[in-house]
TIVOPA-331172 format. One line per field, with one value per residue (C-alpha): residue number from 1; residue in three letters; x, y, z. Coordinates in pm, 1 decimal, padded with zeros to 6 digits. Each point is the difference from the previous one (the first is absolute). Last residue first. Layout:
<pts>
resi: NUM/...;
resn: ALA/...;
u: X/...;
v: Y/...;
w: Z/...;
</pts>
This chain:
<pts>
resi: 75/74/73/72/71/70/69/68/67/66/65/64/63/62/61/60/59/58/57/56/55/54/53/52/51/50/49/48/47/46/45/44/43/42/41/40/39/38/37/36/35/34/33/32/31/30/29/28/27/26/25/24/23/22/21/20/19/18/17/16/15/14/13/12/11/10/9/8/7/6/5/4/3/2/1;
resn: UNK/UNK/UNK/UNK/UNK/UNK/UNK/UNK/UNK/UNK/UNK/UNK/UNK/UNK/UNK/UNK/UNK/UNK/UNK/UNK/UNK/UNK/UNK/UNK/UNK/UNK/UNK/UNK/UNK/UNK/UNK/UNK/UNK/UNK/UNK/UNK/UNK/UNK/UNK/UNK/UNK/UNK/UNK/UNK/UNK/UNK/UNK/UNK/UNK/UNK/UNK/UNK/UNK/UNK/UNK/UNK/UNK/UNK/UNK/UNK/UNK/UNK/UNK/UNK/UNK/UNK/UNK/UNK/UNK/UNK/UNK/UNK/UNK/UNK/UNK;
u: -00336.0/00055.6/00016.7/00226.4/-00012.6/00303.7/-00003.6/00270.9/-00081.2/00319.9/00304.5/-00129.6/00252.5/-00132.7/00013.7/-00323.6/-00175.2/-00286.6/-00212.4/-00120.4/-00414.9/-00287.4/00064.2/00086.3/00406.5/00204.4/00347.0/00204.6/00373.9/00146.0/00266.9/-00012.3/-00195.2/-00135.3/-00387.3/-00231.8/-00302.2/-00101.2/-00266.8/-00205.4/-00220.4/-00226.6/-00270.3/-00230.9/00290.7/00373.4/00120.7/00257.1/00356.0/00265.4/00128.8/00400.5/00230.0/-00201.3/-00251.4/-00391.1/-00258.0/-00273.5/-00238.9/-00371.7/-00108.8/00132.6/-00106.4/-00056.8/-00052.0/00362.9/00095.2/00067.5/00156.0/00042.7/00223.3/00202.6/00299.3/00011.3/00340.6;
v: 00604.3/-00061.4/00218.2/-00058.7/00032.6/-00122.4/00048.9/-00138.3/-00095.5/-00214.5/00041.7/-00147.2/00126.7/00015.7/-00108.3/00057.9/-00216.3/00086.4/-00226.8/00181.7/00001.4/-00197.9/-00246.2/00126.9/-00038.5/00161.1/-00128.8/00089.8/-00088.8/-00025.0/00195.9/-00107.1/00013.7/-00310.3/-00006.0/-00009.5/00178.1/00038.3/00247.8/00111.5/00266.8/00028.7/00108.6/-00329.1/-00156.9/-00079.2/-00372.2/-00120.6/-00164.3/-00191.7/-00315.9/00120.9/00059.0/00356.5/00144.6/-00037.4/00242.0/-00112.1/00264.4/-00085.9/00329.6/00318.8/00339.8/00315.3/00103.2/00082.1/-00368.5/-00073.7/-00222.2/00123.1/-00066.5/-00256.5/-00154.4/-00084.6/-00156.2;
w: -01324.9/00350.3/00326.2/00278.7/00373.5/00219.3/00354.4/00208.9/00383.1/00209.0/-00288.0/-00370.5/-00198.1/-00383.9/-00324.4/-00220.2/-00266.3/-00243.0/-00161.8/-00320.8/00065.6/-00125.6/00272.7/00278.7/00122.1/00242.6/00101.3/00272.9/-00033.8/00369.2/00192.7/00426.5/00241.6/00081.9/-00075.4/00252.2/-00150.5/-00385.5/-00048.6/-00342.9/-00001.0/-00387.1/00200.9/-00112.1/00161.8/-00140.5/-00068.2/00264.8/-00032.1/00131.0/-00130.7/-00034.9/-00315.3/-00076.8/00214.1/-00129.2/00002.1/-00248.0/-00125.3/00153.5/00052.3/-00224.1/00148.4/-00211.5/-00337.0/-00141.4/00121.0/00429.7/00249.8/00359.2/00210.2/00304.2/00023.5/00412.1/00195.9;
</pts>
């Protein structure tokens, strides 16, 4: 399975906020776009964290089936 999205503020894109997933060792940074994309993953419900420093960390559940989107925008 895919978790894939975008990461934004007010302004626009946010590269280089940390995409982790809870309890495991997976996780990606987003591009100079602000896309982030983590690829075979079990499907399954995970805790997805986001965190940029400057900026509350933010954390999601969600079921990861075979491609999930999640975009998100911090304050």
């Amino acid at each position: 399975a895919t978790l894939s999205g975008q990461i934004r503020d007010g302004e626009g894109p946010l590269p280089g906020t940390a995409v982790t997933l809870d309890g495991s060792f997976r996780g990606t940074s987003a591009d100079a776009s602000g896309r982030y994309q983590l690829t075979n993953i079990q499907p399954g419900t995970y805790t997805v964290r986001f965190a940029l420093l400057g900026y509350e960390t933010q954390t999601r559940q969600i079921t990861i089936s075979s491609n999930t989107q999640l975009d998100l925008t911090l304050d």
